[in-house]
N, C-alpha and C positions, 0 to 999 in steps of 0.2 A: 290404633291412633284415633285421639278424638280431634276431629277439627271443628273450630272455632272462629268467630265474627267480631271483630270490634270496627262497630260503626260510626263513622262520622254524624252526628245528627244533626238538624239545619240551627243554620246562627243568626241572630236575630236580624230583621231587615234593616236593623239602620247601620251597620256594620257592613263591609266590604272584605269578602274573604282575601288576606294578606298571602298567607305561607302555612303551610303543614309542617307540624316537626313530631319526632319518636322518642318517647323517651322511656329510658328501664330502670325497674327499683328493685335492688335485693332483697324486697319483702315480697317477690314474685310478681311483678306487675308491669304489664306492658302498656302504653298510655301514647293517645293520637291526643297533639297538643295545636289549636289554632291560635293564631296571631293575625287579630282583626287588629282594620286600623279607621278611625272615625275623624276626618279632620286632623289635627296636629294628634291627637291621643290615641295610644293604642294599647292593647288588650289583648292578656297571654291564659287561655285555658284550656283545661283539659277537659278536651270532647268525650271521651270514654279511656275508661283505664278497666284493666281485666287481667284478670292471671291467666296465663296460657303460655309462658316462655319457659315451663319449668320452672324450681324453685328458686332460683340465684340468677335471673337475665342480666348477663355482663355487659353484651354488646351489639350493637345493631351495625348491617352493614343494608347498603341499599342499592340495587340492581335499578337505577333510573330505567333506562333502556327497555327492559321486561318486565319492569314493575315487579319487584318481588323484591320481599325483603328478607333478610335475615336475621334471626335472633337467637344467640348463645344462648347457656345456660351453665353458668358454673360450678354444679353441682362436682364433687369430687368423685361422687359414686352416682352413677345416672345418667354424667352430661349429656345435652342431644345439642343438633341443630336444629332450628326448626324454621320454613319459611314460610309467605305467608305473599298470597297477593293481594296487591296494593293499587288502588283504585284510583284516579287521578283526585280524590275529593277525600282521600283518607281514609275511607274503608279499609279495613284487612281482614280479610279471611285465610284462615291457617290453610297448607295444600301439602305439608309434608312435617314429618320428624322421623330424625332417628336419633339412633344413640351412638355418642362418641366418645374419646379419651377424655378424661375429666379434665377438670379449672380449666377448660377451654376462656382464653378472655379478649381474642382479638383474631378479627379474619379479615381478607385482602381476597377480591376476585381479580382473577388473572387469567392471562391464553386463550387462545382461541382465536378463531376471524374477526371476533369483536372487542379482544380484550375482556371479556366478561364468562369465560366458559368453564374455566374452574374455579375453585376457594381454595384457599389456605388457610387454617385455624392454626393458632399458636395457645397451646396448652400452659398454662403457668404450671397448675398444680403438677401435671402428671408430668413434667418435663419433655413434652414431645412437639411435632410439627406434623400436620396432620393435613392432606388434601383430597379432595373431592370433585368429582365430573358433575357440573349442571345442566339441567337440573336436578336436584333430588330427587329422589321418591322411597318409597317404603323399604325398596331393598339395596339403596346404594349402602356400597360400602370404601373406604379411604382407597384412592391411590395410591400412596404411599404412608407412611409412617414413620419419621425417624425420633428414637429414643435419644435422651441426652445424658450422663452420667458425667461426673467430677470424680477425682481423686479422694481427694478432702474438702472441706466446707469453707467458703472465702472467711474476707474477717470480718461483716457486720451481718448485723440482723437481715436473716433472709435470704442468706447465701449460704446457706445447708447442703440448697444442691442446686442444680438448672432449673434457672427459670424463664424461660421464654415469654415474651411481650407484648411482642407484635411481628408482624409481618409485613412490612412496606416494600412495595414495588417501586423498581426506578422508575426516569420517564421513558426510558427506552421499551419497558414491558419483558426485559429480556433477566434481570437478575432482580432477586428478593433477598430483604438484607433482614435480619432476624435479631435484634436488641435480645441479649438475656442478662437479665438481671441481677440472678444466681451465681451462673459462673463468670462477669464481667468478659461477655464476647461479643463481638457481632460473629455470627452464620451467616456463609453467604450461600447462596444456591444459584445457578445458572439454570433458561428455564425451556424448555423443551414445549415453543408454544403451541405446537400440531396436538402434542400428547398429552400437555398439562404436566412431564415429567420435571420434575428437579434435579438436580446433581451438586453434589456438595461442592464448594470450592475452598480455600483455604480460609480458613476462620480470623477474625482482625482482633488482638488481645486488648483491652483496654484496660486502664488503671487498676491497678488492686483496689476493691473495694467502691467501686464506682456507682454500682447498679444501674449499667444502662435500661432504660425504660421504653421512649417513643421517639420516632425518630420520622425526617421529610426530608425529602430533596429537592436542590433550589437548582434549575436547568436554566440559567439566564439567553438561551435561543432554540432555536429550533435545534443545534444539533448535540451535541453531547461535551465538546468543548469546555471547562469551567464548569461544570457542572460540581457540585458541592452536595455532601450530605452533613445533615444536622441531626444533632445526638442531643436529646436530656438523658442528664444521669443524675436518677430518683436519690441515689444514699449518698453521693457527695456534693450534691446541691446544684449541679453543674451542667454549662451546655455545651458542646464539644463541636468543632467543626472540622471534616474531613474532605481534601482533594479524592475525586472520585474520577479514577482511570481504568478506561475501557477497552479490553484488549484487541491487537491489531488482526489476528485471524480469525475465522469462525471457531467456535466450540475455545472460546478463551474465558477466563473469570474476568469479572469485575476484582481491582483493587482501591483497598482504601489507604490516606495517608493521613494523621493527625497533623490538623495546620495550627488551633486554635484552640482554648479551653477559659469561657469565661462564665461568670454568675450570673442568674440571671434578675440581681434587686443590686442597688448600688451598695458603695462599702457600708454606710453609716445610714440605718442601724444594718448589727450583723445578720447573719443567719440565726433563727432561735432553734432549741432543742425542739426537734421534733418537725420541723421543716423539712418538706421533700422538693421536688420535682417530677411531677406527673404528665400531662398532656402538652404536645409540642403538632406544633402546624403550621405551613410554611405557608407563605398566600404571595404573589408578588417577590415584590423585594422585600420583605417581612418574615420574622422567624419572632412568633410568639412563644409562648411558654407560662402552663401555671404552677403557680408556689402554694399549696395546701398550708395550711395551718402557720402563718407568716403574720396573721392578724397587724399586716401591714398599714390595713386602714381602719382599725379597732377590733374591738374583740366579736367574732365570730366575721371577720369581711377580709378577705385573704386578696392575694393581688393577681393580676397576670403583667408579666412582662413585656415587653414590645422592642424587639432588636430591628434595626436596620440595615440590611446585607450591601455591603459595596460592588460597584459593578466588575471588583476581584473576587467576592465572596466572603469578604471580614465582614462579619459581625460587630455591632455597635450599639449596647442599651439605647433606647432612647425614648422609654416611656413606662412608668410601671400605674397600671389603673385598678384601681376595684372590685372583685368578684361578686359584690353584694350578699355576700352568704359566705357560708364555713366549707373549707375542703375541697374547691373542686378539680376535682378526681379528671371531667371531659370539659373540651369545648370544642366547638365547629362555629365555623367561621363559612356564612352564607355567599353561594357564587360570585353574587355583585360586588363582594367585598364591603358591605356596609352595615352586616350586621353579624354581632358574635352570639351565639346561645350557649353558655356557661352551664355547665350541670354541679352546683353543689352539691355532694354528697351528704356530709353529715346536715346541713340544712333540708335535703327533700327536695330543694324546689331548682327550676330552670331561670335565670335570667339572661334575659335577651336586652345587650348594649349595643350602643352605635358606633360605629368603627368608618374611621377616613379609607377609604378604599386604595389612596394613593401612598397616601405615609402611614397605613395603620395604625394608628395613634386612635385610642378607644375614646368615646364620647358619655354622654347621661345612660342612665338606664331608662330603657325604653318599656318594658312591658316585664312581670314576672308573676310563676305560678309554682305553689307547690302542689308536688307530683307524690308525696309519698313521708311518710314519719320521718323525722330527726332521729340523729345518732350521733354516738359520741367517740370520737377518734379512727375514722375509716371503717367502723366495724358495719358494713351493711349500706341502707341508705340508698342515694342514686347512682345509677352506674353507668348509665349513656344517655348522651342526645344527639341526634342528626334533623337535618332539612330534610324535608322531602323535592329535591331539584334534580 
C-alpha cells in the first residue's frame, strides 16, 4: 500500500479561512477545496488535487468525530476503500486501503457506542452490500456480504440486474434502508448495533420501472412518531414519500408505507428526454432534489428542486433554482443550513449557493471552481462533494 499526503497549503493573508470541502473526479482525483470569504466576496479553490483514491473515486464519506475520511473507488475490477486522515486545516494523509467488491458507489457509517463503528458500502456494479468494522487496516476484511440477483431484467435502461445505491440509516441508528435501482426495491436491514450485524427484513416493492436511487429521512421530533422517508426515483423522474413504522417489540423490522408520489419541476415545461433524478437531502422541513440534464435554466444549467414538508409529512414543490453547471450528479447541503455545494458532473466544477436555512429556498451563487475536465452525458467527470464539519 502506498500512502499519500494531500496538503492544505497556506492562503493568502487578506482572506479568512471560511470552510474546507472534498471533492472526487472520475479522472482519478481527490481534491481539498477552500472557500475563503473577503468582505461581501468569496472565493472557492482547489488547494491540492492528487490521484490517490484509485481510478474511479465515487464517493466520500467523513468521520467528523475521528477525522478520517473515506474514499470509494469505483473500479469494477480493483475496487478498494481507502481512508485517509484528516487534519482540522485539510490536510490528508492516506492510513489505509484495501480491496473491495467493485462499483462500490455509496457508504453510510453506522453502530457502535458512537454511532460511527462500522461502514456500509453499497455496490452498484457488483450488485452487493458490503460491511466493515472501523477502523481499517491492511487486513480487514467485510462483515458480511450480501449478493443481490433478479429473475429477469426490469423494463428500462439499467435494470438488467440489481443495482444498489445507497445506504441510509434512519434517525433511530437501528435499520438501514437500501434504494436499488435495478430491481425497484427498497432492502431493509435491521441493525445489530454491539456487532455491526445486519439482518434482512422484508423488502418494500416499488413501481415497475421506477429506479429508486437516494433517499432521507425526515424525523419531525425527538421520537420516532411521523417519522417519513423520502425516495428519488432516477428513471421515472420522481419523488416518493413513505409513512415509516417502527415495530412494537425488540428484534422487529422497520416498515414502509407509500403515502405520496410527486415530480420534482412543475408541470410546464415537462420532463425532457433524458432527465433523471439523482441526489436527494432532507435538511429541516426541506426535501430537495437534483434534476441532471433538465437545462431548466439554459443550456448546460440544470435545476435542483426545493419541497416543503408539512408538519403531517406531505411534500409541497416550492422552489426550483439553478445548478450553475450541467449534470449534477451530488449536493450537500452545509450544517447551518445556508449554504449548498452542488457537484456538476459533466461540468467539473463545484458550485457553492446560498440557501435560506428556514424555508430552504436557494439564493445567488456565491463562489465556484472547477475541479476536473468536462464530459458529456454522465460519462465520468465529478462524482462527490462534502464539507468538512
Amino acid at each position: 500500500m502506498i500512502l499519500s499526503s494531500l496538503l492544505l497549503v497556506g492562503v493568502a493573508p487578506a482572506y479568512s479561512l471560511g470552510a474546507i470541502l472534498y471533492a472526487t473526479h472520475y479522472s482519478g482525483t481527490l481534491s481539498v477545496l477552500s472557500l475563503t470569504t473577503q468582505g461581501s466576496t468569496s472565493s472557492l479553490s482547489v488547494v491540492s488535487s492528487k490521484k490517490t483514491c484509485g481510478s474511479q473515486p465515487s464517493w466520500l464519506t467523513l468521520d467528523s468525530a475521528n477525522r478520517v475520511l473515506y474514499c470509494l473507488d469505483e473500479a469494477d475490477d480493483g475496487a478498494t476503500l481507502n481512508a485517509y486522515a484528516a487534519s482540522s486545516s485539510g490536510a490528508l494523509t492516506q492510513s489505509a486501503q484495501i480491496r473491495i467488491g467493485g462499483g462500490p458507489v455509496h457508504s453510510t457509517l453506522y453502530g457502535g457506542p458512537d454511532g460511527r463503528s462500522f461502514q456500509v458500502v453499497a455496490h452498484y456494479g457488483s450488485a452487493q452490500l458490503s460491511t466493515f468494522a472501523l477502523p481499517i487496516n491492511s487486513k480487514s476484511k467485510p462483515l458480511q456480504s450480501f449478493k443481490y440477483t433478479m429473475a429477469h431484467p426490469g423494463p428500462n435502461e439499467n435494470q438488467e440486474a440489481p443495482h444498489p445505491h445507497q445506504a441510509v440509516l434512519d434517525p433511530t441508528g437501528a435499520f438501514i434502508v437500501v434504494p436499488d435501482l435495478g430491481a425497484d426495491i427498497l432492502r431493509i436491514y435491521s441493525v445489530n448495533k454491539k456487532t455491526g450485524f445486519l439482518t434482512s427484513c422484508n423488502n418494500v416493492t416499488v413501481a415497475a420501472g421506477s429506479g429508486p436511487r437516494h433517499a432521507g429521512f425526515w424525523n419531525p421530533a425527538a421520537g420516532t412518531d411521523g417519522t417519513k422517508l423520502f425516495l428519488g426515483n432516477e428513471l421515472s423522474k420522481s419523488a416518493s414519500a413513505f409513512s415509516v413504522s417502527y415495530p412494537q417489540k425488540e428484534g422487529g423490522c422497520l416498515t414502509l408505507e407509500l403515502t405520496q408520489t410527486a415530480k420534482p419541476y412543475p408541470p410546464s415545461p415537462p420532463a425532457k428526454a433524458g432527465q433523471d433524478v439523482e441526489a436527494v437531502m432532507v435538511k429541516g422541513n426541506t426535501l430537495t432534489i437534483s434534476n441532471p440534464t433538465d437545462n431548466r435554466f439554459g443550456s448546460n444549467n440544470d435545476s435542483l428542486a426545493v419541497f416543503s414538508i408539512s408538519s403531517s409529512g406531505t411534500m409541497a414543490l416550492q422552489d426550483m433554482s439553478p445548478t450553475y453547471g450541467s449534470y449534477p450528479r451530488t449536493f450537500q447541503i452545509n450544517k447551518a443550513g445556508d449554504l449548498v455545494a452542488i457537484g456538476n458532473q459533466n461540468s467539473g466544477t463545484v458550485v457553492i449557493v446560498a440557501r435560506n436555512p428556514t424555508s430552504g429556498k436557494l439564493g445567488k451563487k456565491v463562489a465556484s471552481v472547477k475541479v476536473g475536465p468536462q464530459v458529456t452525458n454522465g460519462d465520468g467527470g465529478l462524482s462527490s462533494v462534502i464539507w468538512d464539519e
